[in-house]
Each structure stands twice: as structure tokens, then as C-alpha cells.
C-alpha positions in Angstrom: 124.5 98.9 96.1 124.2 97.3 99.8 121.0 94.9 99.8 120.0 96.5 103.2 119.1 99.7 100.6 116.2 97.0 99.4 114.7 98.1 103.0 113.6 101.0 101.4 113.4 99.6 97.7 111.3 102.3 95.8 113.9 105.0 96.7 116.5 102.3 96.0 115.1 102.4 92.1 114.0 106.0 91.2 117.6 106.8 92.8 119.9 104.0 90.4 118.3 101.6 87.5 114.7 103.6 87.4 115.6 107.2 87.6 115.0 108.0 83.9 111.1 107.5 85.5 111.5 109.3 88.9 110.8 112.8 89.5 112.3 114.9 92.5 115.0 115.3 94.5 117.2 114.3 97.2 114.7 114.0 99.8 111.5 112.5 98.1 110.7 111.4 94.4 107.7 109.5 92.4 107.3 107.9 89.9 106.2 109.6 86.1 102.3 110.1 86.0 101.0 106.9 84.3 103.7 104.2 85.2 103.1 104.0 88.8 101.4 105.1 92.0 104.7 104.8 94.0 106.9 107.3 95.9 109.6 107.3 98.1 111.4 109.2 100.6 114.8 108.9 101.4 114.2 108.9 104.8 111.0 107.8 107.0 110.9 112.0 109.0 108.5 115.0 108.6 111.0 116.9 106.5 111.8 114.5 103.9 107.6 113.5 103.8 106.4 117.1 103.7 109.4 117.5 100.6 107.3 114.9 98.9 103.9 116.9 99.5 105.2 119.5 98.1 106.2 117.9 94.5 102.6 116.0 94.7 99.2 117.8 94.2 97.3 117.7 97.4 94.6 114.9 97.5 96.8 112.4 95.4 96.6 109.2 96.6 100.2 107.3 96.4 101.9 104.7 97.9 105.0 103.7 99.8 107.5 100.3 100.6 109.3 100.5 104.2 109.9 98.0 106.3 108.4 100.6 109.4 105.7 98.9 111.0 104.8 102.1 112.8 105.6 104.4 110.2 104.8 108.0 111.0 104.1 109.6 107.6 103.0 112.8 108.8 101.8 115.7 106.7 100.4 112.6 104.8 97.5 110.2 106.2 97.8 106.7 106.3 94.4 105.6 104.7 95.5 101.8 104.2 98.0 99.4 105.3 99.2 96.1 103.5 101.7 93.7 105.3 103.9 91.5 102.9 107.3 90.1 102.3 109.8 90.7 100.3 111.6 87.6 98.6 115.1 87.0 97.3 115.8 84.5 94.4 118.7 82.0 96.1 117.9 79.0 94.1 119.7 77.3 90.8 119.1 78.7 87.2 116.2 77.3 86.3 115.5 75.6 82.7 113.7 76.1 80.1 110.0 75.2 80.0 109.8 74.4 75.9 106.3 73.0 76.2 105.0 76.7 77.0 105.8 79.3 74.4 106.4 83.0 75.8 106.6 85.7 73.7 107.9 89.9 74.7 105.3 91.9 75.0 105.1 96.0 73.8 103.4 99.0 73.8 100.5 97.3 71.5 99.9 94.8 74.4 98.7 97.2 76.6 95.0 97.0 76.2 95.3 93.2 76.9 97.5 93.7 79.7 95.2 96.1 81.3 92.2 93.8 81.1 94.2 90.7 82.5 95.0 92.8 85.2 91.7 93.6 86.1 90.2 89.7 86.1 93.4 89.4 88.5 94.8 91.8 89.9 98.8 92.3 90.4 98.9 95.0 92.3 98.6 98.7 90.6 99.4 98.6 86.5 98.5 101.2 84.9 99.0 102.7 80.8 102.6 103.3 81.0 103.6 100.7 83.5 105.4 98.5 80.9 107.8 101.2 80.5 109.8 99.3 83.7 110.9 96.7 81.1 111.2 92.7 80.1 107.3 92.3 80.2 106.2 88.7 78.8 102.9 86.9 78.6 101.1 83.7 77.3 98.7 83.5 74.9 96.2 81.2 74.4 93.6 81.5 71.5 95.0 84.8 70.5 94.4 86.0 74.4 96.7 87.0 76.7 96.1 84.8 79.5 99.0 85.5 81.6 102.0 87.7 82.1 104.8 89.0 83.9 107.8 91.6 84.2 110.1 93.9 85.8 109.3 96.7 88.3 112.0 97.8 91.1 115.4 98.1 89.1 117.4 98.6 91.9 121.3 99.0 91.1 121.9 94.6 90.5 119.2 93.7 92.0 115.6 93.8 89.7 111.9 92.6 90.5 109.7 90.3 88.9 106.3 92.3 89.1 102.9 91.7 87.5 102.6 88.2 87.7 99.0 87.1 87.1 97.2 84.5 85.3 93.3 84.9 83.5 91.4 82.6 86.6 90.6 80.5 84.0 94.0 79.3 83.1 95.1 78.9 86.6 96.6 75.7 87.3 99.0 75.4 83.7 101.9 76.3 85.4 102.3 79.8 83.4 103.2 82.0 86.5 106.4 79.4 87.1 107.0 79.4 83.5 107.2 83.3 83.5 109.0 83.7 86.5 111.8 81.0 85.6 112.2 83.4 81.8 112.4 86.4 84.6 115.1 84.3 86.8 117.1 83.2 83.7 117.2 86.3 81.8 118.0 88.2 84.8 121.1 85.7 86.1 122.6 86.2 82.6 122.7 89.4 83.0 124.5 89.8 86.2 121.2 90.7 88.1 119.6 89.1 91.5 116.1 88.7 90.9 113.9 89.6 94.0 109.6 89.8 94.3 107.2 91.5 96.7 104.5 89.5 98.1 101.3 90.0 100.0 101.5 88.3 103.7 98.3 86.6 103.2 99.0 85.6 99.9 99.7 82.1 101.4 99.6 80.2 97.8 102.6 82.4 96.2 104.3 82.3 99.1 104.5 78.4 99.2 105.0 79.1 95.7 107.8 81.1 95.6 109.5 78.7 98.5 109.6 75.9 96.2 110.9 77.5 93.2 113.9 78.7 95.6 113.0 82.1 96.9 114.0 82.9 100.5 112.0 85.6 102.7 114.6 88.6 103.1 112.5 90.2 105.2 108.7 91.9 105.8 107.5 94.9 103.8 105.2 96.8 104.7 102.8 99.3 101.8 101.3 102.2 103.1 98.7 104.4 101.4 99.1 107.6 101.8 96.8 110.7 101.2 97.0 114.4 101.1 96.1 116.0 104.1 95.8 120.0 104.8 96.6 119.1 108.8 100.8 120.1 109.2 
């Protein structure tokens, strides 16, 4: 896989490393009710959007990755708009962090995940969203008080997704402890780690930078609803 197919890196996954998730064809697909509220066309026109209304129920609310900044996503109406970057790992392996114990997470994790989510939000994680893989927290007291994983699997090239931290544990250095696992785990196993970030999120940004991420270059999510105007 060329890494200019990471310009369009939903499409990128449900077509390689995530397709045992995606539903639909060669023009638009989504991901499995429950795991995410992501879709993807395989090109930005009319035909290949209205393929995707027609495997979505009308009204749906979804979400797409280009890097279009005047994306036309007609039959669908662009209801939101956020601008961010999306970040390649070009640094050296990183090593292990002893001091902080990490431990896999699973299915039974999920009630915890979904509350730490919600006192800080990583972006949309829903009940079957660990089903992307090589999802990992910290605990603390018995609580999981922050975590991380895998989203985009796209041919060698994977992202580290849901990173968050409870606001009251901010500070520890978790988040770098969890992405560093993502980063080793992923270099042994042949894969380029890469990360999506908001462009007002100025602390991960300066974040990322000095653990040795590189901006590839901006991404842009739109939100997309159903329309009945074609």
C-alpha cells in the first residue's frame, strides 16, 4: 500500500487490514453497527456518495476522513466540520516505561472504557469499538484511568486511537506510556504506527512532536447526514 492511500485512510482500512468490519462495496462502505460511526467512499463524486446512501438508512448520521477542504458530499449534508492532522511515527523505538504497569484490555473492560471515554472524550467509541484490536489501559485503585489502541489498520500502516486519560490523572505521563507500548508493539511487527489529531488540539500536537511524530499532512472530518434533496 502507497502511503498517499492514507489521504483517504478510512477506505484505506475497510478495503485491507479492517475489512472483516466493513460493509459494502466498491464504491462506498462503513463500518459494522456498533464499532464505528465512520464511512468511506472510494472516491470524493456524487456517484460513489449516493452508493453510500443507499447501503445507509436515511437520517444516519456518519462521518468521513479526506484531506478535501471543500469537499462536496452531495446527496449527503455536511452538518459539521473538524480540521486536524494526521501524524506519522518517524522517531526511534522507544523503551520500556517499567515504572507504569499496562495491562490488555477485553471485552469485560468495556463498561470502564465507555465511562473513561465519556469524562474525556477520544473521539467516537462506542460497545464494539475494541473489536479494532491491541486496546490497553492503566489502572489505578482498581479504575481504569487511562487507555489506548488501534483503529485505522491500513495494509502496514495502523493507528493509535483512543488515547485518553481520567482528568484526574493527567499529568502521570500514561498517554506517553501507552503510546510508546502502541509504537513498540507495532515496529515489531513490521507496522508504521500513524495518529489523527484535532488542529486545535495544541497540547498533543506539541506532544506527539516530541515523542517523534511528524505532520504528514491535514485531515479534514466531515459529518454527514441523510438528506431527501438529490
Amino acid at each position: 500500500m502507497l502511503i498517499e492511500q492514507l489521504d483517504n485512510p478510512v477506505w484505506a482500512a475497510l478495503t485491507s487490514g479492517n475489512v472483516n468490519l466493513a460493509i459494502g462495496n466498491d464504491k462506498a462502505r462503513y463500518y459494522a453497527p456498533g464499532v464505528s460511526a465512520f464511512a468511506a467512499v472510494a472516491e470524493n463524486n456524487f456517484a460513489h456518495f449516493k452508493a453510500l446512501m443507499d447501503l445507509k438508512p436515511w437520517g444516519e448520521t456518519i462521518a468521513v476522513f479526506t484531506t478535501d477542504k471543500n469537499l462536496n458530499a452531495h446527496p449527503w449534508t455536511i452538518v459539521n466540520r473538524i480540521d486536524g492532522y494526521q501524524m506519522m511515527y518517524d522517531g526511534a523505538t522507544p523503551e520500556e516505561q517499567r515504572q507504569i504497569t499496562i495491562t490488555k484490555l477485553s471485552e469485560e473492560d468495556v463498561p470502564a472504557m465507555l465511562e473513561l471515554t465519556k469524562l474525556s472524550p477520544p473521539g467516537p467509541f462506542m460497545e464494539k469499538t475494541i473489536r479494532f484490536g491491541g486496546y490497553e489501559g492503566i489502572f489505578e485503585d482498581k479504575q481504569l484511568v487511562a487507555m489506548a489502541g488501534h483503529r485505522f489498520h491500513c495494509g502496514p500502516y495502523v493507528e493509535i486511537s483512543a488515547v485518553c486519560t481520567h482528568p484526574v490523572h493527567t499529568g502521570k505521563g500514561f498517554a506517553r506510556a501507552l503510546i510508546n507500548s502502541h509504537i513498540r508493539q507495532l515496529r515489531a511487527a513490521g507496522k508504521m504506527p500513524y495518529l489523527h489529531v484535532r488542529a486545535d488540539n495544541t497540547r498533543a500536537i506539541n506532544l506527539y512532536q516530541a515523542m517523534g511524530f511528524v505532520i504528514r499532512t491535514e485531515m479534514i472530518i466531515y459529518v454527514l447526514t441523510g438528506s431527501d434533496v438529490i
